[in-house]
C-alpha positions in Angstrom: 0.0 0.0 0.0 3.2 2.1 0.8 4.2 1.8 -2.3 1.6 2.3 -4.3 0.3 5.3 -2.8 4.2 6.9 -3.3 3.9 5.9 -6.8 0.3 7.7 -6.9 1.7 10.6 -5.4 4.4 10.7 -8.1 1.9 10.1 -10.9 0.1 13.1 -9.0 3.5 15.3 -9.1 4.2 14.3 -12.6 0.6 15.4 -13.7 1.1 18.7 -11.9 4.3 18.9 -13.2 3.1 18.2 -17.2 0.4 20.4 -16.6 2.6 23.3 -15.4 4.8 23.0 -18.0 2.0 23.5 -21.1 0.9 25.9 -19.2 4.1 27.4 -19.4 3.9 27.1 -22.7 0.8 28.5 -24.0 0.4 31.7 -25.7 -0.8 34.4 -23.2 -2.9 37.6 -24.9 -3.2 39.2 -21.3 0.7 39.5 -20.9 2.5 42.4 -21.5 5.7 41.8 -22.7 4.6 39.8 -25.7 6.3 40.0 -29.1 4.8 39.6 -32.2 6.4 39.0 -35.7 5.5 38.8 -39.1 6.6 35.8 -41.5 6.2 35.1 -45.0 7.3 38.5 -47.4 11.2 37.9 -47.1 11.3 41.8 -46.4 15.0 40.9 -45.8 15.4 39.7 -49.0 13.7 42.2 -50.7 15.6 44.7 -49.8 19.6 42.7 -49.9 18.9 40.6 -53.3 22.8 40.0 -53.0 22.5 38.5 -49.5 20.7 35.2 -50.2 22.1 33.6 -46.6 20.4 36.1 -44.7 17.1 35.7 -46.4 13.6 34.3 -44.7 14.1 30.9 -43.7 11.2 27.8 -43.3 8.7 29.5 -40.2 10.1 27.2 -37.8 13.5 28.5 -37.7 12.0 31.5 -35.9 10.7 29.5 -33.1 13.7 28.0 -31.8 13.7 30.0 -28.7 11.6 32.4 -26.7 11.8 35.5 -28.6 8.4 35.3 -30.1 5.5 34.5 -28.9 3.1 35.3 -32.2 3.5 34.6 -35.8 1.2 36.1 -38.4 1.7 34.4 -41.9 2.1 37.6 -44.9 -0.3 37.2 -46.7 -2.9 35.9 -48.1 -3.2 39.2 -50.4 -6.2 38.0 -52.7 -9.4 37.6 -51.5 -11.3 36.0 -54.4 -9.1 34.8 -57.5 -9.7 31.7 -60.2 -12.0 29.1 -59.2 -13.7 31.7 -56.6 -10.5 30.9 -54.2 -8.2 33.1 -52.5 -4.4 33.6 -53.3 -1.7 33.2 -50.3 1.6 34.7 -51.2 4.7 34.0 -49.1 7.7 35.3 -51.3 10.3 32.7 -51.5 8.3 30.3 -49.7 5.7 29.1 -51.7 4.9 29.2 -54.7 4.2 27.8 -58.0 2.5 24.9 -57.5 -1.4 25.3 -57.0 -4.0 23.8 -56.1 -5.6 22.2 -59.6 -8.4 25.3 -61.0 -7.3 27.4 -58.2 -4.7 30.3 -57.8 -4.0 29.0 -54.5 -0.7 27.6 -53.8 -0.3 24.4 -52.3 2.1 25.0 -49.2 1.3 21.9 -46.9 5.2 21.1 -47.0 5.0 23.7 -44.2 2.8 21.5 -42.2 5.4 20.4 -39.8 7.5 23.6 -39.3 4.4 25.4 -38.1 3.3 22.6 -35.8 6.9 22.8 -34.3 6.1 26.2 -33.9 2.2 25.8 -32.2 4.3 23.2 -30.0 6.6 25.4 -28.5 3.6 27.7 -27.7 3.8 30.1 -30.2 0.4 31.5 -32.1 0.6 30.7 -35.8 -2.1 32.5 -37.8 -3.0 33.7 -41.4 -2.7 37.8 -42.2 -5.2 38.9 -44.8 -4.5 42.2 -46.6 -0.8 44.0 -46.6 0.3 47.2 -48.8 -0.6 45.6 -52.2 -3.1 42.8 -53.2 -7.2 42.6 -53.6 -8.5 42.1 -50.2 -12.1 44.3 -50.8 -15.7 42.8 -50.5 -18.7 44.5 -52.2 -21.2 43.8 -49.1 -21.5 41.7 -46.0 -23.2 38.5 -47.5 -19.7 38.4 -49.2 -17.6 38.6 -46.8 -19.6 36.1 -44.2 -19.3 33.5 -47.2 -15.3 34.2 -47.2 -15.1 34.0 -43.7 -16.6 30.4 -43.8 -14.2 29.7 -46.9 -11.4 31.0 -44.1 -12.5 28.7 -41.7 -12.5 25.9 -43.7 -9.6 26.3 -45.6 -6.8 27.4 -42.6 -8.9 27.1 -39.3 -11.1 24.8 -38.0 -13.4 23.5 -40.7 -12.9 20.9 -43.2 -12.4 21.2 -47.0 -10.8 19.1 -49.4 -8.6 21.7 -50.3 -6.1 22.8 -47.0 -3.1 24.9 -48.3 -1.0 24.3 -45.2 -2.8 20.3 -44.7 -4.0 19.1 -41.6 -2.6 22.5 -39.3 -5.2 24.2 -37.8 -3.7 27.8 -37.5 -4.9 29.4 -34.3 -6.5 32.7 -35.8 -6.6 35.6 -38.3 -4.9 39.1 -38.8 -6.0 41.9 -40.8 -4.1 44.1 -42.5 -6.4 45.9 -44.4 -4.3 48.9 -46.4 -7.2 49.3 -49.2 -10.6 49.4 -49.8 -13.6 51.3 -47.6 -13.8 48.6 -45.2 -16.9 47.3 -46.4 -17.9 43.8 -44.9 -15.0 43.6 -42.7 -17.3 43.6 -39.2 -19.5 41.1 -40.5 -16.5 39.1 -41.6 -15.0 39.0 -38.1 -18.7 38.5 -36.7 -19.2 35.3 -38.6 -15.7 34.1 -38.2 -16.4 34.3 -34.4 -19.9 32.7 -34.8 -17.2 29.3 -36.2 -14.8 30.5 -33.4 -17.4 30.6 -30.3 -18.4 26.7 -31.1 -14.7 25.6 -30.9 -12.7 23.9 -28.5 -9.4 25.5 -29.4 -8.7 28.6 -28.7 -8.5 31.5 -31.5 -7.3 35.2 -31.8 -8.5 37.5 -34.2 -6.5 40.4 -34.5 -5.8 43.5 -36.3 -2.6 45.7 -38.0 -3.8 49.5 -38.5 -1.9 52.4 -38.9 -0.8 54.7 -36.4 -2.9 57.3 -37.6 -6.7 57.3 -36.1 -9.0 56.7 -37.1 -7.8 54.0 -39.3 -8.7 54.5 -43.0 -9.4 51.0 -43.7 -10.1 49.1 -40.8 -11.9 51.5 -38.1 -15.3 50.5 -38.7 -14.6 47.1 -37.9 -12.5 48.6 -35.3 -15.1 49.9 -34.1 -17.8 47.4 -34.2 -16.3 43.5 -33.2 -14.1 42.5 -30.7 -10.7 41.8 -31.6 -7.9 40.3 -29.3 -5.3 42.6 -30.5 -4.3 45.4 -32.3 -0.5 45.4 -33.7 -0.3 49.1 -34.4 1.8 49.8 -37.5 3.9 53.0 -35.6 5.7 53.4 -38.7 6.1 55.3 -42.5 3.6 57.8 -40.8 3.6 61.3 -39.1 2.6 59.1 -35.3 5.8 56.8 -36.1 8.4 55.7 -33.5 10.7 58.2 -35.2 9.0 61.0 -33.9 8.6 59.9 -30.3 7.0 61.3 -28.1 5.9 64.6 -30.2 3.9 62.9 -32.6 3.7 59.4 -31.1 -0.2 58.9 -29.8 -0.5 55.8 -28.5 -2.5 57.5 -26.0 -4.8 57.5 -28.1 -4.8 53.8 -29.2 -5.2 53.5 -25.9 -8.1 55.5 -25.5 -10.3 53.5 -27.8 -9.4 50.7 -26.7 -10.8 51.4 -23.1 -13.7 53.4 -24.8 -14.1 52.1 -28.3 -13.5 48.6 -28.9 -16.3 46.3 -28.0 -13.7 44.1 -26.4 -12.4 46.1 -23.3 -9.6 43.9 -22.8 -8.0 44.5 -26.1 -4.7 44.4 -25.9 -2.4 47.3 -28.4 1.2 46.4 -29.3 3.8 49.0 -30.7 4.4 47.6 -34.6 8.0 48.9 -35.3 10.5 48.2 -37.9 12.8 45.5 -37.7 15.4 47.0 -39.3 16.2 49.9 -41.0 15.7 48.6 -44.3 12.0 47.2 -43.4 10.2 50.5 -43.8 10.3 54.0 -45.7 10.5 55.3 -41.7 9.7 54.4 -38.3 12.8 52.3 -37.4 15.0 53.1 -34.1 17.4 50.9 -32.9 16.9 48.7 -30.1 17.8 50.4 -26.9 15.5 52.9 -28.1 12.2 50.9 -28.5 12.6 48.9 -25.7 12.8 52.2 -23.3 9.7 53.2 -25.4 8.0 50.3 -25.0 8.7 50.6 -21.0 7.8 54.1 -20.8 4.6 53.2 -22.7 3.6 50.1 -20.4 4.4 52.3 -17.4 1.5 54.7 -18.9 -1.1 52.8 -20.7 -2.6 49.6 -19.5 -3.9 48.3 -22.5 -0.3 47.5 -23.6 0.4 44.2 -25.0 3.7 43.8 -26.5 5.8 44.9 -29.3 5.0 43.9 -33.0 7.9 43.3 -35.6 7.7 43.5 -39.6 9.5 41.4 -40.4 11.4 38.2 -38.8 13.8 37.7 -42.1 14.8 41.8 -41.0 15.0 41.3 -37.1 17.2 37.9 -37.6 19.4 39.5 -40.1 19.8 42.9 -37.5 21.9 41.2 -35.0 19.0 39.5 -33.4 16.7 42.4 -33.4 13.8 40.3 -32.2 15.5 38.5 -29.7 17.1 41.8 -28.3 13.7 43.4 -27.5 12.0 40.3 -26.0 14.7 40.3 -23.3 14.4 44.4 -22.9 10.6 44.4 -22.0 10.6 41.0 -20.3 13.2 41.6 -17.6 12.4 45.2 -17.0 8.3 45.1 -16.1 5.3 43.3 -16.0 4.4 40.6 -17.9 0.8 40.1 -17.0 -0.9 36.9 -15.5 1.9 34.2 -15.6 4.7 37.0 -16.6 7.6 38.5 -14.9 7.2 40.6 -11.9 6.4 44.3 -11.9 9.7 46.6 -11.1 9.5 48.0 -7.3 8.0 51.4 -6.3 10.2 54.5 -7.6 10.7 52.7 -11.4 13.5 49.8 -12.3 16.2 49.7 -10.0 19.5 48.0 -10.1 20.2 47.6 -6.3 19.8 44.0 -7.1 21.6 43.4 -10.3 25.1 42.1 -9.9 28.4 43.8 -11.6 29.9 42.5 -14.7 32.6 39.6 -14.3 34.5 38.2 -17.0 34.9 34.8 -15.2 30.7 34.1 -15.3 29.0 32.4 -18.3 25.9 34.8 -19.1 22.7 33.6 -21.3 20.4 35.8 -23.4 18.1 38.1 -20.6 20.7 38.0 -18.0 21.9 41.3 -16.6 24.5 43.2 -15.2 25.9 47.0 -14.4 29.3 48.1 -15.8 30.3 51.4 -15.5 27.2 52.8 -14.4 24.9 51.7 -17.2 22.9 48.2 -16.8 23.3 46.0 -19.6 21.4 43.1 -20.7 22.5 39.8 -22.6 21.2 39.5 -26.2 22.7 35.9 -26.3 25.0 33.2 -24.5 28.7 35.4 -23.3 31.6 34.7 -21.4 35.0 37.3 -21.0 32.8 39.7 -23.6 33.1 43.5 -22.1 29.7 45.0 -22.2 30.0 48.1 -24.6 32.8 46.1 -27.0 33.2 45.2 -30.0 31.8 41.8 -30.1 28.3 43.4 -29.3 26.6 40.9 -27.1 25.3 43.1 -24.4 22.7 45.9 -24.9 22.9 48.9 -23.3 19.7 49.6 -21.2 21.1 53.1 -20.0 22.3 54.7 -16.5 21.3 52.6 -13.7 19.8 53.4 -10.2 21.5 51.6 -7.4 19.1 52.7 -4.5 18.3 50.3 -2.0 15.6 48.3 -1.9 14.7 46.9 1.4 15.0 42.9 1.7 11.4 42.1 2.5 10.2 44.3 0.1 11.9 42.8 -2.6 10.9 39.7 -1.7 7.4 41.1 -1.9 7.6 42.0 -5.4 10.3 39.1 -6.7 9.1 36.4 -4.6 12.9 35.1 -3.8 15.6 36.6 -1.6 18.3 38.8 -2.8 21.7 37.3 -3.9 24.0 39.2 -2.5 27.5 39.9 -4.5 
């Protein structure tokens, strides 16, 4: 009886155990230090035709860590094409081989590199839309009919015809940069008719521009919930390169809280990756991650930071990686995230000093010379602020004390002392 009721109690602990760790693992919308990045247009590419190494790679060699925790697949850019099917395009990805009558291509080769990615508990799901394509409907009956062809094609329905085979992505993006938005509420209305009958859970989210309201998509805005809104704060007057004159999330903000039918909405910042991803908007990374926790310090409705593209953020030193660590060591990270920085802002009363002897990973941090610095990767005997570039600078620290008890309040362990 001993016996067996130890190995019950381990089956118990190895239960808990499994359980905490999918947990873990799942995607989070009510966190605030999420990170969002867009796959598929090779914007990397694009831009460097004589850099073929650096261009986008198969979707699951951007989930090999924790950097992002939301993939939207750019773009299925044609809303009704031959044989009254869409059109997905996905640059050097996919292409040429369609399904037979259709203008669809036939990318189910991707199966298994997005399923690695839904395992590690990323979000994979399908943007409609971007700058150029034919993503307009001429009234609502239309658009309820494509949101059905939607579901059954890429989400949860069946059709004998699945461009990416047996995955069922785990929502839908718009980026909407045409058209009078006509049909786009009751095409989110009857996708989440589909949606509220399913077991799995689904996001439905949204890409405006800065600049509100949104030309395209503020009616649907407007009028139907939507998980999140990934803010374009780029080749606009509002963009990140005019922070803070010009910059209004504020304003975001305020329709989120008073506008959107879905109060919990979350708004990320949508920024460059790279200098080359965008006609403006792009600052470097030090620089949008003290945005991003000057913003989240302000606005509750926060959610994260969105990246165009992943082929630009991998190819710009880790770009992605680099602003995942910034805004999830510095603040909160919602239900299940980090813990919130101690009264008086992020102090460094707790961060050890720089030592050449100890073996740093990615997220760790240190001071030297004043300044606290953060690990964009794996270092050893690198000097933060030389030439081999593996620490980010976070900027001039404050050392004030924090008392013991109250930073076991907020940190929930004691303070190593160095």
């Amino acid at each position: 009886m001993k016996l067996f009721s130890t190995f019950r109690g381990l089956l118990a602990s190895c239960s808990l155990l499994a359980l905490g760790i999918t947990q873990a693992l799942a995607f989070n919308n009510s966190r605030q230090d999420n990170v969002a990045v867009y796959w598929g247009q090779n914007s990397y590419g694009a831009a460097h035709s004589s850099d073929p190494p650096n261009w986008q790679k198969v979707i699951s060699e951007y989930c090999q860590d924790d950097a992002i925790d939301a993939l939207p697949i750019a773009f299925l850019n044609v809303f009704f094409s031959t044989g009254g099917m869409p059109e997905i395009n996905l640059a050097n990805t996919c292409g040429g081989n369609y399904f037979p009558g259709t203008s669809l291509s036939n990318c189910q080769f991707l199966a298994p590199n997005i399923k690695t990615c839904q395992a590690k508990g990323k979000i994979v799901t399908l943007s409609l839309g971007g700058a150029s394509g034919s993503t307009t409907f001429t009234d609502d009956s239309q658009a309820q009919q494509f949101a059905d062809t939607i579901w059954n094609l890429f989400l949860g329905g069946t059709s004998s015809i699945r461009p990416f085979g047996d995955v069922i992505l785990d929502g839908v993006d718009l980026d909407i940069e045409s058209g009078s938005g006509t049909g786009l509420a009751a095409f989110v209305t009857r996708l989440r008719t589909h949606i509220s009958g399913a077991a799995k859970m689904y996001y439905v989210t949204a890409a405006p521009q800065c600049v509100h309201p949104d030309a395209h998509l503020q009616s649907a805005l407007d009028a139907v919930a939507f998980d999140a809104v990934y803010v374009q704060f780029y080749n606009n007057y509002c963009g990140l390169n005019n922070y803070p004159d010009q910059f209004n999330f504020g304003t975001w903000d305020t329709w989120a809280k008073t506008k959107s039918p879905n109060k919990d909405v979350k708004v990320y910042i949508g920024a460059p990756a790279s200098a080359t991803a965008a006609g403006s908007g792009y600052v470097d990374a030090k620089t949008l991650i003290n945005i991003a926790l000057d913003t989240r310090s302000k606005y509750s409705s926060f959610g994260g930071v969105m990246l165009w593209d992943a082929s630009q953020a991998v190819a710009n030193d880790r770009y992605d990686l680099a602003i995942k660590n910034g805004i999830r060591q510095a603040g909160r990270g919602g239900p299940g995230g980090s813990k919130p920085a101690p009264p008086g802002g992020i102090q460094c009363a707790h961060v050890p000093s720089w030592k050449p002897d100890v073996a740093y990973r990615g997220g760790d941090k240190v001071i030297y010379k004043g300044h606290l610095w953060i690990a964009k990767w794996w270092s050893q005997a690198s000097i933060p602020g030389g030439i081999v570039g593996d620490w980010l600078d976070l900027g001039p620290c404050i050392r004030a004390a924090v008392p013991e008890l109250e930073f076991q309040r907020y940190y929930g362990v004691q303070e190593d002392m160095y």
